[in-house]
SEBAVO-523347 format. One line per 2 residues: for each residue z negated, x, y of N, C-alpha, C, O. Coordinates in pm, whole numbers. Last residue first. Example, Ala and Ser with C-alpha at 12.3 -4.5 7.8 and 13.67 -1.06 7.14 Angstrom:
-708 1285 -225 -714 1367 -106 -787 1290 3 -804 1341 114 ~ -780 1319 -569 -780 1230 -450 -780 1320 -330 -846 1424 -332
This chain:
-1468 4781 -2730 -1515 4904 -2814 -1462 4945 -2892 -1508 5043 -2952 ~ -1410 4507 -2670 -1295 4588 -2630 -1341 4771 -2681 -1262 4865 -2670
-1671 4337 -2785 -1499 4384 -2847 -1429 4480 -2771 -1372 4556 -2850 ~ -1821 4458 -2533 -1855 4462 -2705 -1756 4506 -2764 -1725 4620 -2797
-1716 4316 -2362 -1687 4473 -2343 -1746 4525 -2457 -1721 4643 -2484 ~ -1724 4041 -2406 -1580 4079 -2363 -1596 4237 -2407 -1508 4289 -2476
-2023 4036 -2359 -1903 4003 -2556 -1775 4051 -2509 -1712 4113 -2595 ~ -2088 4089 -2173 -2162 4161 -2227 -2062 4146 -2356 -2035 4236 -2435
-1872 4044 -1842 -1912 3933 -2002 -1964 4034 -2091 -1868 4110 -2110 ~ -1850 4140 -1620 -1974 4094 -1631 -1986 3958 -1758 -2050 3853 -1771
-1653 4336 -1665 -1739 4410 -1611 -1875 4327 -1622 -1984 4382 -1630 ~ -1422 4232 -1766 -1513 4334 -1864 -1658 4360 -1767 -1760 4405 -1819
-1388 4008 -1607 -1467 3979 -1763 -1472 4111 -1789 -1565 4121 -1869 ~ -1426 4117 -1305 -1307 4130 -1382 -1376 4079 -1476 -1490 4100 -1436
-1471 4178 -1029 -1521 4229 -1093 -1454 4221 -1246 -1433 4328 -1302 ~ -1421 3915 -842 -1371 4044 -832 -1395 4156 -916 -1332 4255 -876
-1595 3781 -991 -1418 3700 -998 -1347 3826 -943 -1233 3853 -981 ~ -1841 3804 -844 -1762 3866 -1018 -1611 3824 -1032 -1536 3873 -1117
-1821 3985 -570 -1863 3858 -636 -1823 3889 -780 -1777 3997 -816 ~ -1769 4074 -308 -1832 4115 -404 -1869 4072 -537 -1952 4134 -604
-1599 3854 -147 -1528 3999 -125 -1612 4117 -263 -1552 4214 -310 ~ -1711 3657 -165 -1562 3613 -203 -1505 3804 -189 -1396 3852 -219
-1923 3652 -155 -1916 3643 -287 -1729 3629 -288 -1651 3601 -379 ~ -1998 3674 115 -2001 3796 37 -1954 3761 -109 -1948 3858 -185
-1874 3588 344 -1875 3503 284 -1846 3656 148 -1743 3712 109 ~ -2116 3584 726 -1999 3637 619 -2014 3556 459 -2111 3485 431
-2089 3538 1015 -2131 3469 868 -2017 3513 772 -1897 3491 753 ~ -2209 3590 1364 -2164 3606 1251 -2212 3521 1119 -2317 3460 1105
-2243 3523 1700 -2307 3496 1583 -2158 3497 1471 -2050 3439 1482 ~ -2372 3600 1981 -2255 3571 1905 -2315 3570 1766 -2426 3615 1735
-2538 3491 2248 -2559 3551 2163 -2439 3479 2084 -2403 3362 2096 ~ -2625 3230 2391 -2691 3354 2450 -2653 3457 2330 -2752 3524 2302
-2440 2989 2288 -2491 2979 2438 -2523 3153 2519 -2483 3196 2627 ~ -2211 3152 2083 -2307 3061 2076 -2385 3099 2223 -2391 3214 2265
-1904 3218 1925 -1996 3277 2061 -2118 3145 2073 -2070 3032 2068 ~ -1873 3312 1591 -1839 3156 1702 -1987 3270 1829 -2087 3341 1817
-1707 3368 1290 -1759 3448 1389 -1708 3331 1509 -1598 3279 1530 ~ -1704 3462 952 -1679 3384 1064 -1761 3414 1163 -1868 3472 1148
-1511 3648 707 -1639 3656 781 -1621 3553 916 -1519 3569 983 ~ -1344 3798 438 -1368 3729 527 -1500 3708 583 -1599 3745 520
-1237 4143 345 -1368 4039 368 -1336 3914 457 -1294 3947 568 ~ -993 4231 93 -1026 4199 237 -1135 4058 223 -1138 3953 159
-1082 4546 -47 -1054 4409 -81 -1048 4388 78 -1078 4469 166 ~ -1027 4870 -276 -1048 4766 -149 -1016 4654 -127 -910 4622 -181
-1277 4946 -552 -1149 4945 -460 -1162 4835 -331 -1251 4757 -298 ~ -1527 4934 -624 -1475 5055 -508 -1331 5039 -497 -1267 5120 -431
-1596 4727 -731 -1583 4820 -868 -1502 4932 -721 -1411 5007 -758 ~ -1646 4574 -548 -1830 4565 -667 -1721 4679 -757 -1773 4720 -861
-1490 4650 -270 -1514 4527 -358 -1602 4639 -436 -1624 4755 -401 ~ -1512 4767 96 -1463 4809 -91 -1528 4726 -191 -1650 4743 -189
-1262 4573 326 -1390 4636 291 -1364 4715 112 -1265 4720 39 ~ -1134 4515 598 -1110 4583 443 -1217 4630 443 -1271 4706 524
-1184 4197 743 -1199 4332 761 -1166 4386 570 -1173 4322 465 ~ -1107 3854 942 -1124 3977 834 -1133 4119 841 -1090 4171 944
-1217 3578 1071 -1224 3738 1100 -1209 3787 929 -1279 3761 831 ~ -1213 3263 1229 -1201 3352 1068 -1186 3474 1079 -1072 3476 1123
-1413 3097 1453 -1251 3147 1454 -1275 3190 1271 -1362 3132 1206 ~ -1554 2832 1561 -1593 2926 1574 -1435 3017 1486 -1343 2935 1476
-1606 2579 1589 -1484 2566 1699 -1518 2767 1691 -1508 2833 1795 ~ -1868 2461 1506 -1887 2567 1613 -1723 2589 1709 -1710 2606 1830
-1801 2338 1279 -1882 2270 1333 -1903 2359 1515 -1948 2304 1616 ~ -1586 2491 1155 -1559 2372 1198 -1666 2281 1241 -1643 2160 1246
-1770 2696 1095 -1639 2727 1153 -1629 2575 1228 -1662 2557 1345 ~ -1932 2583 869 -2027 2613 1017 -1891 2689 1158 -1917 2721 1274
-1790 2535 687 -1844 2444 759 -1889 2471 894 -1885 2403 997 ~ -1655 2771 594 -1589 2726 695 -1632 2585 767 -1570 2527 856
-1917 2885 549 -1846 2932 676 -1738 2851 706 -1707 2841 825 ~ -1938 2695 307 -2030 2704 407 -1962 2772 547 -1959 2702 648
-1746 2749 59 -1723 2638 172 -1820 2661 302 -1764 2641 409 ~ -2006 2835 -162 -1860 2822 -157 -1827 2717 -28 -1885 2609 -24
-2321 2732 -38 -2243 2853 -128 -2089 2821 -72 -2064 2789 44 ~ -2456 2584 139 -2470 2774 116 -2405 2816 42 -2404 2939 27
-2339 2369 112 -2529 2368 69 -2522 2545 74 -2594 2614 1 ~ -2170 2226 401 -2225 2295 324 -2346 2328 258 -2453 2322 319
-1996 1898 549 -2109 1990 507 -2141 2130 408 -2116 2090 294 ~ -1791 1804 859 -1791 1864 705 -1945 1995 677 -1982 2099 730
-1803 1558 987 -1903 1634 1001 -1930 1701 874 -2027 1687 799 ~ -1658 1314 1229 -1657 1350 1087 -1756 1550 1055 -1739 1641 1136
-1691 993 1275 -1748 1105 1306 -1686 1179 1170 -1669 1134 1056 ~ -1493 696 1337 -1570 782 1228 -1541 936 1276 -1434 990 1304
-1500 417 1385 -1550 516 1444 -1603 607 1389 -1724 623 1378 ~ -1325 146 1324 -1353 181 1277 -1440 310 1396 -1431 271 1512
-1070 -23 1350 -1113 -6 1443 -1249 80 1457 -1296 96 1569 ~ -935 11 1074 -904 46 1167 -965 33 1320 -898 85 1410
-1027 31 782 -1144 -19 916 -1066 -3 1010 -1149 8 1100 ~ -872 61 585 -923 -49 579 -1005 -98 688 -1047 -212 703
-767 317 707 -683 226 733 -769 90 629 -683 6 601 ~ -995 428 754 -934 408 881 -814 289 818 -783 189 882
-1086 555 497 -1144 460 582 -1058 391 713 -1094 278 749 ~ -845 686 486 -854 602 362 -967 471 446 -947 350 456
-912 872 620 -744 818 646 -770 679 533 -691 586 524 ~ -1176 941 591 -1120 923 714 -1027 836 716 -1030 736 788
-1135 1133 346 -1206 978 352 -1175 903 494 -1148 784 482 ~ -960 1357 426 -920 1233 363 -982 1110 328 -924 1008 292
-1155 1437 611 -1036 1387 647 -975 1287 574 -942 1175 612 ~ -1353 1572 415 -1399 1443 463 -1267 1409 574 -1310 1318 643
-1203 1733 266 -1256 1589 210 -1270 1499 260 -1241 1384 228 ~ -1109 1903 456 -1043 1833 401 -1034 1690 276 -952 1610 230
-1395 1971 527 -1302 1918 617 -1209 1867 527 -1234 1748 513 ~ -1514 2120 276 -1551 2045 311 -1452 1886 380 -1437 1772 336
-1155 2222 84 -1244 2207 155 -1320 2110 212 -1262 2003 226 ~ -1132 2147 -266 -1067 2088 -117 -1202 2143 -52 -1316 2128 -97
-1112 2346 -514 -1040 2218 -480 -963 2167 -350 -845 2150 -319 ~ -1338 2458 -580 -1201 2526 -587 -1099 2453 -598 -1004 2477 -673
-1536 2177 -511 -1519 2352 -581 -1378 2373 -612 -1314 2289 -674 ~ -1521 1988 -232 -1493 1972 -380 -1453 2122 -447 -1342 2170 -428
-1780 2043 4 -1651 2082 -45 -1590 2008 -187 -1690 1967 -246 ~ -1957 1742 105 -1928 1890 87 -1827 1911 36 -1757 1813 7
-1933 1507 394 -1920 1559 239 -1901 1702 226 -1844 1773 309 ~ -1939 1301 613 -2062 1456 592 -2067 1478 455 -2173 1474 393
-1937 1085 850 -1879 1135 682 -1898 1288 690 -1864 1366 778 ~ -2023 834 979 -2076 933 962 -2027 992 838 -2070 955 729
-1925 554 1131 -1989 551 1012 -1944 750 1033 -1845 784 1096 ~ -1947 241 1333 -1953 379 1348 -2020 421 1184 -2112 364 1126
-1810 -57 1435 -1878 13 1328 -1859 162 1349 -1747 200 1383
């Protein structure tokens, strides 16, 4: 039996890969002879670089960059050499995003009251 495990992340939980590992260990020991591919997915948001990391054998790069209110944050960004050409993917919501930005900056009632 050959079976194909291609789950996405669980949100601020488990990575793609680490989902589909643990279906793996769980499949494996009721199938042990079993053949399982494993092929962690992303839909573009949260998790995606490190899908396309672990589909490419491609590395994690950071850089200081200046976060959505000008101080400095560190960017992650993935980065895999591909046949004719290197290829980047950055993961902008984790370096610009509102979680960097704070409730005053993007709850309209948070900065009401604090008046």
């Amino acid at each position: 039996m050959k079976l194909v495990i291609a789950p996405d992340s669980f949100k601020e939980s488990l990575s793609a890969r680490a989902v589909a590992e643990a279906i793996a260990a769980g499949w494996a020991r009721v199938y042990p002879d079993a053949e399982l591919l494993l092929c962690p997915m992303a839909d573009g948001g949260e998790g995606t670089v490190d899908a396309l990391l672990s589909a490419t054998d491609g590395k994690l790069q950071q850089t200081r960059v200046s976060g959505p209110l000008g101080d400095p944050v560190e960017a992650h960004w993935g980065c895999c050499r591909m046949p004719r050409r290197l290829s980047r993917w950055p993961r902008p919501a984790a370096c610009t995003g509102l979680n960097r930005a704070g409730a005053m900056c993007w709850r309209p009632a948070a900065m009401a009251l604090a008046s």
